[in-house]
C-alpha positions in Angstrom: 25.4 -69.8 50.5 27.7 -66.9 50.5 28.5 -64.3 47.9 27.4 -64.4 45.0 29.3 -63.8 41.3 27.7 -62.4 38.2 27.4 -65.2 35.0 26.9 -64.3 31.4 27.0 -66.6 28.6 27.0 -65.4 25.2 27.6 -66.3 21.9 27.4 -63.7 19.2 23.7 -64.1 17.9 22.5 -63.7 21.8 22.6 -63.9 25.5 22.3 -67.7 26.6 22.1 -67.0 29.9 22.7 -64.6 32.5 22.4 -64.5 36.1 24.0 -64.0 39.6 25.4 -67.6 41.2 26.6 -69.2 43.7 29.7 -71.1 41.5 30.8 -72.1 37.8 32.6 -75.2 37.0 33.8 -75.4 33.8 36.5 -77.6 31.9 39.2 -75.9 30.5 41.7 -77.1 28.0 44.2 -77.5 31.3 41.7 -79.3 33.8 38.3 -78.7 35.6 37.8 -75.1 37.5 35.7 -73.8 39.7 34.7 -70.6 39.9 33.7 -68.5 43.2 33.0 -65.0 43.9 36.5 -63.0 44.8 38.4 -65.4 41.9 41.7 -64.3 40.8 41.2 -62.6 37.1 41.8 -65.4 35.0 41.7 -66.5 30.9 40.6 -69.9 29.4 39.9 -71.9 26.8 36.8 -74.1 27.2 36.4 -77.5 25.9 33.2 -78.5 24.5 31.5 -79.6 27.8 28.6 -78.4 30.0 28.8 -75.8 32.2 27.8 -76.2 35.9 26.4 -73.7 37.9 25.5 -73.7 41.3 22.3 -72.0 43.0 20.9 -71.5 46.3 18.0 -73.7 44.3 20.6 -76.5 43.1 22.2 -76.8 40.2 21.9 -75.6 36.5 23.4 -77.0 33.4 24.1 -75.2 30.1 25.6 -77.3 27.2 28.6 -75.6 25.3 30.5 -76.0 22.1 33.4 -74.8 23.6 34.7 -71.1 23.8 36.1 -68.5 25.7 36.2 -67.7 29.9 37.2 -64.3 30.9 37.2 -64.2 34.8 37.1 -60.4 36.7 36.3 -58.9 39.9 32.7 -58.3 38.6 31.9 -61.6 37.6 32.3 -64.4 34.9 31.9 -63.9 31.1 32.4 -66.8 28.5 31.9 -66.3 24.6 31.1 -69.6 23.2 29.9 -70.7 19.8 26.5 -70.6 18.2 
């Protein structure tokens, strides 16, 4: 695939998971986005729904309680719950 964006998910006990990756796709209170590298910055609130992410290997889910998304040139951040 093509360029890659940074992913971190944390909560405030821990990292859940970090890595570089091809895409997100989250839902958001206002619909389902995906993420690529180069996205516009961007905040959103995250319904409680797993969060896909796409590798050269496949793709990855991570189960969330909902939370926060915080979208930057550098890569993808989002704060969830513990």
């Amino acid at each position: 695939m093509g360029k890659k964006l940074r992913l971190d998910i944390i909560n405030p006990d821990r990292t859940l998971y970090g890595a570089n990756v091809n895409m997100v796709i989250v839902r958001a209170t206002t619909g389902e986005l995906g993420i690529l590298a180069g996205h516009a910055p961007l905040v959103a609130l995250l319904d409680p729904r797993p969060v896909r992410i796409l590798l050269d290997e496949g793709e990855h889910e991570v189960s969330l309680k909902g939370g926060i998304m915080q979208v930057k040139p550098e890569g993808v951040t989002i704060l969830t719950f513990p």
